[in-house]
C-alpha positions as CSV (number, residue, x, y, z in Angstrom):
1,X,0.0,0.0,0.0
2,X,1.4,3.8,-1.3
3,X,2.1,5.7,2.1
4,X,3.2,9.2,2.5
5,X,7.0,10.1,4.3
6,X,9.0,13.0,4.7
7,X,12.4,13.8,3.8
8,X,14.7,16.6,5.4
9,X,15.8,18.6,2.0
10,X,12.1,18.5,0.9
11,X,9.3,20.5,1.1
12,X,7.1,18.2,0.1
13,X,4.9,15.0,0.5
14,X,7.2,12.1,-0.7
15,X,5.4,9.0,-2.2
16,X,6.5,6.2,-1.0
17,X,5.5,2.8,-3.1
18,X,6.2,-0.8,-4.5
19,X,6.4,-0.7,-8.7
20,X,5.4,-3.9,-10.5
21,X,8.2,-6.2,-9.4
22,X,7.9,-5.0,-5.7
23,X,10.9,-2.9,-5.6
24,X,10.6,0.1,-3.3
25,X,10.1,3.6,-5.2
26,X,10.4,7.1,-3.5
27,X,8.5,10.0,-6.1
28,X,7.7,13.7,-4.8
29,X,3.7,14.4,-4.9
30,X,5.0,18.4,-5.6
31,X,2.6,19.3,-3.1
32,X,3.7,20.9,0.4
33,X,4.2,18.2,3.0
34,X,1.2,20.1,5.7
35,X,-1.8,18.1,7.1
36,X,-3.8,20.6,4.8
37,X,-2.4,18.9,1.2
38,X,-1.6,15.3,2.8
39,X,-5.4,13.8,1.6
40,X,-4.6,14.8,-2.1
41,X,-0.8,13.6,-1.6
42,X,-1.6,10.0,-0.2
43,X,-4.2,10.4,-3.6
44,X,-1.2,11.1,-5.9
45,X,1.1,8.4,-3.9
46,X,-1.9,5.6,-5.1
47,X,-1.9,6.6,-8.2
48,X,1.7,6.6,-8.8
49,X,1.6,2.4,-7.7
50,X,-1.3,2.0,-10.1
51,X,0.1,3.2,-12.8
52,X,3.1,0.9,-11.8
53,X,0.1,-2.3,-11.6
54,X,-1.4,-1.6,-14.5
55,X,-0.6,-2.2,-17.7
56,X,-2.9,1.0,-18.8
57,X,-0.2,3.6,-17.3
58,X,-1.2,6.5,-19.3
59,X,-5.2,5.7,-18.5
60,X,-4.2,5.4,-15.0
61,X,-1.8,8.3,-14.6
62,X,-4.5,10.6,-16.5
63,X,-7.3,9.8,-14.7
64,X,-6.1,10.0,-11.4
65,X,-4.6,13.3,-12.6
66,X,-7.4,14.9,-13.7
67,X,-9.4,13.9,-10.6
68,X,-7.1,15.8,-8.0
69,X,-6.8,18.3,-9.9
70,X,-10.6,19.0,-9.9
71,X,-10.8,18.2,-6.5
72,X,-7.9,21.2,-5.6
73,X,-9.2,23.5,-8.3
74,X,-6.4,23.6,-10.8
75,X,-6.2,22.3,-14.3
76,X,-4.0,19.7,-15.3
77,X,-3.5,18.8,-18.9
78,X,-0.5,17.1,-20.7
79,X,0.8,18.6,-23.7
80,X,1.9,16.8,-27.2
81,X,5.1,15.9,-28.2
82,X,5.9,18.9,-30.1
83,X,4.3,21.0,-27.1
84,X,6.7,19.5,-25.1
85,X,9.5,20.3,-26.9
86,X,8.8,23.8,-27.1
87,X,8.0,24.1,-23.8
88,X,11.6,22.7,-23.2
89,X,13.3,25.0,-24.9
90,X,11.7,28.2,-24.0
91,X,12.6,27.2,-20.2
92,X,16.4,25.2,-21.1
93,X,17.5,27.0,-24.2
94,X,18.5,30.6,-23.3
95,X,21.2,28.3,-20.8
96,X,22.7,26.5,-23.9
97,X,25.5,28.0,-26.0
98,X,24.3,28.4,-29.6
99,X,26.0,25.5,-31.0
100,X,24.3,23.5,-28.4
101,X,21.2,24.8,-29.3
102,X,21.4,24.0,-33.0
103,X,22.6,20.2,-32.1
104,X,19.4,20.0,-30.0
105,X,17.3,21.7,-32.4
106,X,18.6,19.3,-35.3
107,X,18.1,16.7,-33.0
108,X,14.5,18.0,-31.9
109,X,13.5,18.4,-35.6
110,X,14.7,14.6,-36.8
111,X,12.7,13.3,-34.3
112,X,9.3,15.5,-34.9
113,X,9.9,14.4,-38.5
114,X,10.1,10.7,-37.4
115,X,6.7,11.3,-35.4
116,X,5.1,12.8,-38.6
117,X,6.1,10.3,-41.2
118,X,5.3,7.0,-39.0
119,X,1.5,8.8,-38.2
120,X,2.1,10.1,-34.3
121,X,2.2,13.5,-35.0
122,X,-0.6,14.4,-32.4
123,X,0.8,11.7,-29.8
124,X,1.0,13.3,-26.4
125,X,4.1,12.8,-24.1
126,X,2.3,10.3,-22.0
127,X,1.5,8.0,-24.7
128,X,4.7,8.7,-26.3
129,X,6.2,6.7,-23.5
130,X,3.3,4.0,-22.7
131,X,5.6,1.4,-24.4
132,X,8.6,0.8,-25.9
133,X,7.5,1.0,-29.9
134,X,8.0,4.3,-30.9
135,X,11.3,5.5,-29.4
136,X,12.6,1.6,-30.3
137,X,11.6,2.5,-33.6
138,X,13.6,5.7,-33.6
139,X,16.6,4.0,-31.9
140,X,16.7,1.6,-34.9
141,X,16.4,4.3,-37.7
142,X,19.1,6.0,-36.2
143,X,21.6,2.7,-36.1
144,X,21.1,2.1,-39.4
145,X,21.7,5.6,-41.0
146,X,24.6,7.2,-38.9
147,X,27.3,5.9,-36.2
148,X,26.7,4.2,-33.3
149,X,28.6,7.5,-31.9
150,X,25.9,9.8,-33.2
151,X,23.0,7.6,-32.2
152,X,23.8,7.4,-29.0
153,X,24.4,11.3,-28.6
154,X,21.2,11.8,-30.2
155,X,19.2,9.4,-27.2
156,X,21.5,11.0,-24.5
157,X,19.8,15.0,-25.5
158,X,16.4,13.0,-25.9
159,X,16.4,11.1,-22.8
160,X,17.6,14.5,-21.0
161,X,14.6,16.5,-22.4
162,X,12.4,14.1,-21.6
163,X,13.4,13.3,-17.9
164,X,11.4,16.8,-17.7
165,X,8.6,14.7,-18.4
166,X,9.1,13.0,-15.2
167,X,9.2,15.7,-12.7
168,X,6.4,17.3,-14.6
169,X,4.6,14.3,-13.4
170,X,3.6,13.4,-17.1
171,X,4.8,10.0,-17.0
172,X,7.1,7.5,-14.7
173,X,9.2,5.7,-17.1
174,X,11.6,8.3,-19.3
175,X,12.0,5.5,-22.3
176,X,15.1,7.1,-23.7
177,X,16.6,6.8,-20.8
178,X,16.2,2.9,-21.0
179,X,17.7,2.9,-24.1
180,X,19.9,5.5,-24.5
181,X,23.0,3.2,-23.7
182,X,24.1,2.1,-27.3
183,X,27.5,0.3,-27.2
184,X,30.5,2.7,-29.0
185,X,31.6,-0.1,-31.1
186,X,31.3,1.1,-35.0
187,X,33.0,-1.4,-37.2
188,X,33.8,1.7,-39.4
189,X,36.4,4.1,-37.5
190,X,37.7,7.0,-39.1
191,X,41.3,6.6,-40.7
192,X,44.1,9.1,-42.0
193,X,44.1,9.9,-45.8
194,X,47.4,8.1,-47.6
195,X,49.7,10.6,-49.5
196,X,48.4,9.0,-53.1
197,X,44.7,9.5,-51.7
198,X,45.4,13.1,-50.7
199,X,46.6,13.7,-54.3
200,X,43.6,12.6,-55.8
201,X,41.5,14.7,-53.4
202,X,43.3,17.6,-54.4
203,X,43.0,17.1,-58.4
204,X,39.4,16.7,-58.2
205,X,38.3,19.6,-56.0
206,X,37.7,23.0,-56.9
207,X,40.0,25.8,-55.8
208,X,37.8,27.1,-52.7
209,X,37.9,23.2,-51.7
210,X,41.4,22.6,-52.7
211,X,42.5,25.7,-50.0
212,X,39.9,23.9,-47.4
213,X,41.7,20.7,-47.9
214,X,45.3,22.4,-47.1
215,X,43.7,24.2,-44.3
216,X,42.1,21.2,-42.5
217,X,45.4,19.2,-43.0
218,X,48.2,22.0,-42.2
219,X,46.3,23.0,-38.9
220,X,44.7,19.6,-38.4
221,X,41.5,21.9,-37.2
222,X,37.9,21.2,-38.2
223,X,35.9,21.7,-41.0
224,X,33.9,24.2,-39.4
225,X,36.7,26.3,-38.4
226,X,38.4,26.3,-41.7
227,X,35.6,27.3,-43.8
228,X,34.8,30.5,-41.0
229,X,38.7,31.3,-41.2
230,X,39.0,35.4,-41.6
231,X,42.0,36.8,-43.1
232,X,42.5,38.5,-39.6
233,X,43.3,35.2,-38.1
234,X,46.1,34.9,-40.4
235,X,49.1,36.7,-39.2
236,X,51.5,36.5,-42.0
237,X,54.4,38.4,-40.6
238,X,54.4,36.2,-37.5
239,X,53.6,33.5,-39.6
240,X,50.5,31.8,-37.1
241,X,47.2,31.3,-38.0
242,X,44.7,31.8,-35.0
243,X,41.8,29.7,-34.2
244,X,39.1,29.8,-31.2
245,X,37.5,26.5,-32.1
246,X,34.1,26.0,-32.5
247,X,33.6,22.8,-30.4
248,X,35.7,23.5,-27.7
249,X,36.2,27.4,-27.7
250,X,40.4,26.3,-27.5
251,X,42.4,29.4,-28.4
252,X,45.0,28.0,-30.4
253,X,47.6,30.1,-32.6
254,X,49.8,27.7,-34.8
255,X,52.2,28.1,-36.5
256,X,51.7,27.7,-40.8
257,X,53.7,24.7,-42.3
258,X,55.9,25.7,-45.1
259,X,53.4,24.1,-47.5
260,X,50.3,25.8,-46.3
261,X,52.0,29.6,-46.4
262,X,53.1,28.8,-50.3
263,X,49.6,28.1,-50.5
264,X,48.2,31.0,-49.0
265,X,50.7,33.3,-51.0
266,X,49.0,32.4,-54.1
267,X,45.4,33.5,-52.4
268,X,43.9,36.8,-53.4
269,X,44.2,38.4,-49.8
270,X,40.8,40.0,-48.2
271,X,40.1,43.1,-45.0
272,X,40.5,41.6,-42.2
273,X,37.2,40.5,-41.5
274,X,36.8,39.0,-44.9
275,X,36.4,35.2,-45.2
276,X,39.4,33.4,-46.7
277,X,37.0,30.6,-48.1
278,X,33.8,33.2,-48.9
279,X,31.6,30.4,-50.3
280,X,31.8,28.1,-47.6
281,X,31.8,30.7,-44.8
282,X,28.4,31.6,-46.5
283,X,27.1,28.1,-46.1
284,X,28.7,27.9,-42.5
285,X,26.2,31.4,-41.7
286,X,23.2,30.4,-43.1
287,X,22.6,26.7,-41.6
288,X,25.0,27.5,-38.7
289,X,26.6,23.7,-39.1
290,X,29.0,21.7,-41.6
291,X,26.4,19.3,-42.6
292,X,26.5,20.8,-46.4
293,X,30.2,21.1,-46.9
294,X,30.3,17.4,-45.1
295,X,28.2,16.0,-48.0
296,X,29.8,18.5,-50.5
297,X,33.3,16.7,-49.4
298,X,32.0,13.3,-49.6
299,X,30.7,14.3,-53.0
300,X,34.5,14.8,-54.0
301,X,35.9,11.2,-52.4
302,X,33.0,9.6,-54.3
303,X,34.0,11.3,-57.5
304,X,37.7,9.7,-57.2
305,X,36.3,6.1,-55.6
306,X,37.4,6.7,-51.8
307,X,34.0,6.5,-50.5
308,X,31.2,4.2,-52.0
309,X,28.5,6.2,-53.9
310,X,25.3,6.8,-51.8
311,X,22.2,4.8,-53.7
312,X,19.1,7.5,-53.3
313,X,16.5,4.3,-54.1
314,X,16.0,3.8,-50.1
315,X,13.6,6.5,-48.3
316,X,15.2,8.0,-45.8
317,X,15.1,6.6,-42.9
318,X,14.7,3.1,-43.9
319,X,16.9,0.3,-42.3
320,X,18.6,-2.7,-43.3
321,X,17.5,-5.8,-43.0
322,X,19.2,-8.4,-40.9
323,X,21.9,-7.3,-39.2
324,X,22.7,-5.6,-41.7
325,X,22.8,-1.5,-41.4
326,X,24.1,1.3,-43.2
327,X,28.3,1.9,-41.9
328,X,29.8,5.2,-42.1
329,X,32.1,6.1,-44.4
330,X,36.1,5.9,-42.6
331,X,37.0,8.7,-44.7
332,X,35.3,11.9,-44.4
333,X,37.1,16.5,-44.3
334,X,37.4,14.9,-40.4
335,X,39.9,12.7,-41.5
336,X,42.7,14.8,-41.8
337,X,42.1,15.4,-38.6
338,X,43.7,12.4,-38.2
339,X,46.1,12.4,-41.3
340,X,47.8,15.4,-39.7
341,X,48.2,13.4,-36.5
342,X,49.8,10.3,-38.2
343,X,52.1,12.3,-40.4
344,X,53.1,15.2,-37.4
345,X,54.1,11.5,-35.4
346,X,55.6,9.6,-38.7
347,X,58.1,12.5,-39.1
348,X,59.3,12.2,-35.4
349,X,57.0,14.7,-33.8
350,X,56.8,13.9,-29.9
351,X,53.1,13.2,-28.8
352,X,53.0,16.6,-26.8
353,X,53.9,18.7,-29.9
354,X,51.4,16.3,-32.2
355,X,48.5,16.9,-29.4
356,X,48.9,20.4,-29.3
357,X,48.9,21.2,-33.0
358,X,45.6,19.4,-33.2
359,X,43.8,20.4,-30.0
360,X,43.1,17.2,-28.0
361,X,42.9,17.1,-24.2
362,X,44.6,14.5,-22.4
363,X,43.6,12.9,-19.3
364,X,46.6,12.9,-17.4
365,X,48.4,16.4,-18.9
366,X,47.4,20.0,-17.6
367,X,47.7,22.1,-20.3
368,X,47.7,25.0,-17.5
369,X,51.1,23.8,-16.7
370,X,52.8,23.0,-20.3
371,X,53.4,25.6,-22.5
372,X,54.6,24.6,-26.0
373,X,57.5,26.3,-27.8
374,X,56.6,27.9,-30.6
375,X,59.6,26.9,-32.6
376,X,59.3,23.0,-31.6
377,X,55.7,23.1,-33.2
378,X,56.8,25.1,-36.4
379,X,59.6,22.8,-36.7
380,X,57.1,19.7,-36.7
381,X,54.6,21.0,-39.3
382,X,57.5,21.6,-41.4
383,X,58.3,17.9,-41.7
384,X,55.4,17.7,-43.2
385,X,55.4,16.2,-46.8
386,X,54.2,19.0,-49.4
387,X,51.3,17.3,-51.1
388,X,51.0,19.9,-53.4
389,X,54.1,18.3,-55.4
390,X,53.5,14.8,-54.4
């Protein structure tokens, strides 16, 4: 039987009950723990082990709901799906930074989309999570169309958002939770670009993505903080090129290989707020992301055979059948990420001097405490082989 108990950080009535395979649950009522509210909170307590008996949760929850409600004169409704999410982010958002708020937008929009093309457009949170089919269903569309990396990211903001659900008192179970813990094991990890590969890159793109190409290999730095590069992050006296990047908000100033400043003393030069690569900073500040220069990349490796060529027959968001599911490509503009990295090591860079010319974090290094010569890191990129004469 649901009983009432208090707890010293509390305010409030805590519910104290047994779920369905009699393990002992503790829930806030939200209502002031006073012998005034403590009727309508021994009410909410019974409902809450109901719901946990009954294989009708959302019927349950929703009628004992509305029934307290009406008995302490205050409305009690629970919104849609989409309602939801808006009512999330009018409350959460203004907290996020603003490439937060575009992953969780993107993220927020997929997943309306997925509720409109399978039919449960009007769904309400509640029923949303009565059982396991629709976010399942979701979870599976996501494995087979991106990494297991991205999938489970993309459960992880869902299952956050909707834990709001919980203390709103909408529902018990948060579903993404449940199934937000996807394994990390993709059987297609990223790899460095080989010299001859990097050469036929090159060949086939066009100058603006021949310069990005340089860029992202020279400063081993992302593709959305190559394409927003200004010309007033390009000291060519001091010979650095400065980046705060757009992930981390690192400020890094490297120094530019002997390859890359050849390179950029063929470029038309700009003001220094001008973009060095104009087109793609334009894409960059209308969609606020990479995703079109991404696919605009992988365009160019399946022009010269590095990638395989994507077959538009399936609908998007279809899966595989089997155990079968759609892998993600090992090369991709973030693997020369990972081509600088091999090649600053190969040419007997030490792992300090590698780590900071690309921007990782270690674990078990302050960077507080290390401060890299300038001279040992312009010494490394210039090892470098020039692929321009390759």
């Amino acid at each position: 039987m649901a009983y009432l108990r208090r707890v010293p950080k509390s305010p409030y009535w805590i519910a104290a009950y047994r779920d369905k395979n009699g393990r002992l649950q503790n829930k806030s009522t939200k209502l002031t723990a006073t012998p005034a509210n403590r009727k309508e909170a021994q009410q909410i307590a019974v409902s809450y082990e109901e719901a946990h008996e009954t294989r009708t949760v959302v019927k349950t929850l929703r009628d004992n709901y509305s029934k307290i409600a009406q008995n302490l004169n205050r409305s009690w409704n629970v919104p849609t799906v989409k309602d939801f999410i808006s009512n999330w982010t009018a409350m959460y958002a203004p907290k996020l930074s603003d490439a937060t708020k575009r992953a969780y937008q993107y993220r927020f929009n997929d997943f309306l989309e997925f509720m409109k093309e399978t039919g449960r457009q009007d769904f309400c949170v509640d029923e949303l999570m009565e059982d396991d089919t629709a976010v399942i269903e979701y979870r599976n569309r996501l494995l087979a169309s991106v990494s297991t990396v991205t999938a489970k990211t993309a459960m992880t903001i869902l299952s956050g958002v909707f834990s709001y659900g919980i203390r709103k008192g909408y529902f018990i179970e948060n579903k993404f939770d449940e199934l937000a813990d996807i394994k990390e094991t993709d059987a297609t990890e990223k790899r460095p670009f080989t010299l001859d590969e990097l050469k036929l890159v090159l060949e086939s793109c066009t100058p603006e993505w021949r310069s990005l190409v340089l860029f992202g290999l020279y400063t081993g730095q992302r593709l959305s903080d190559v394409a927003t590069l200004t010309w007033g992050q390009i000291d060519t006296r001091r010979n650095e090129v400065a980046f705060i990047t757009k992930k981390t908000g690192r400020r890094m100033a490297l120094p530019i290989a002997r390859a890359l400043r050849t390179h950029i003393d063929t470029l038309r030069k700009g003001t220094p707020d001008a973009p060095v690569h104009p087109e793609a900073e334009r894409m960059m500040s209308e969609q606020g992301k990479a995703g079109s220069l991404s696919r605009q990349f992988n365009e160019i490796l399946q022009k010269v055979n590095l990638v395989p060529k994507k077959s538009h027959h399936k609908a998007r968001g279809a899966q595989e059948t089997g155990s079968k599911r759609v892998t993600v490509n090992p090369l991709s503009f973030h693997s020369l990420r990972h081509t600088a990295a091999t090649l600053l090591r190969m040419t007997g860079s030490s792992e300090a001097v590698a780590r900071e010319i690309i921007g990782h974090d270690s674990a078990s290094v302050d960077r507080g405490y290390v401060h890299m010569d300038p001279s040992s890191m312009q010494a490394a990129l210039d090892k470098l082989p020039d692929v321009t004469s390759v």
